[in-house]
Steps between C-alpha positions, in 0.01 A plus 500: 500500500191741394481808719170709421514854653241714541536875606296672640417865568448677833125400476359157531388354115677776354745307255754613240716299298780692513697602842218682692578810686628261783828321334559817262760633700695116537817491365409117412275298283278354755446219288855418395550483841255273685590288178825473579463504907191213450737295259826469717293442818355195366841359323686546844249337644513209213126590468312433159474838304178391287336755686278801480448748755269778509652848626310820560658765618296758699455805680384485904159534469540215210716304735274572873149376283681145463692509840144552612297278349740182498656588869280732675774729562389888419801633372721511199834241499772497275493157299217253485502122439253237380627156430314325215480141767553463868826428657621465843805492480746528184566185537156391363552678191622179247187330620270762502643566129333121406189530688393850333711480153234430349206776638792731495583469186464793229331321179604729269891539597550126696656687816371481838372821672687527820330759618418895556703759630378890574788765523453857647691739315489742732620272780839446227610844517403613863669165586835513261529842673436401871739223439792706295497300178348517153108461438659187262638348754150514730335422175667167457522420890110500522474308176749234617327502857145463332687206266591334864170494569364386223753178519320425849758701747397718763654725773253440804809389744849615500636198360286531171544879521888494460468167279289758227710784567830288414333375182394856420852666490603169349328579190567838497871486503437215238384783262758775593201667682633716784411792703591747243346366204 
């Protein structure tokens, strides 16, 4: 698995390549993480890992822009996803992998682009403190949700909503991620 992360400062286009002013004060690697969080979601789901997936990380006017222009919803959100092919259900997923292997496939490095997630820093540490736990631990819940969505789940009824939510803390606890740290 290929995670490239992008970060971005509090203004649209402005990149760095270090930790921008945003993730500075994380007591995390960013990357390190959604590696590790985007790796053990797809091996507990006995998914193939010969993937890449973009992630930017953002600030909210970064984050409303998108939310804007790919849901017409005006405001900033916390996480962002944008699966590489269309699934209905997770269920799909094994097919769908077939039917767009080879369009989705990365020339250069063989894996398969599974798709794009967008993850608002701010929205990590206002949330880790809202919800009593460490901005790691919101960090790698809204990568691992993103990852959910990416493998074709979705939480539009309650059913699917506790089905993610289970799967979430699943891999989680997997990595000895827990409220405090």
């Amino acid at each position: 698995m290929i995670f490239y992360v992008e970060i971005e400062d509090e203004e649209p286009g402005k990149e760095t390549s270090v930790p921008g002013d945003l993730c500075r004060e994380f007591g995390f690697d960013p990357e390190k993480v959604a590696y590790a969080v985007g790796e053990k979601t797809l091996l507990l789901l006995n998914k193939p890992t010969n993937v890449e997936v973009n992630l930017k990380i953002t600030g909210d006017e970064g984050i409303r822009q998108c939310n804007l222009l790919y849901r017409q919803i005006d405001s900033p959100t916390d996480v962002l996803s944008f699966p590489g092919f269309e699934l209905q259900s997770p269920e799909e997923f094994d097919d769908a992998w077939e039917r767009y292997a080879e369009e989705c496939t990365n020339p250069e490095s063989g894996n398969i682009l599974l798709g794009d997630i967008m993850i608002n820093a701010r929205r990590v540490k206002s949330q880790a403190e809202e919800y009593g736990h460490s901005e790691k631990r919101e960090f790698a819940f809204l990568v691992a949700h993103s990852m959910l969505h990416l493998l074709g789940y979705d939480h539009g009824t309650e059913e699917e909503g506790e089905r993610m939510e289970k799967l979430q803390e699943s891999v989680l606890r997997a990595l000895g991620i827990t409220r405090d740290s």
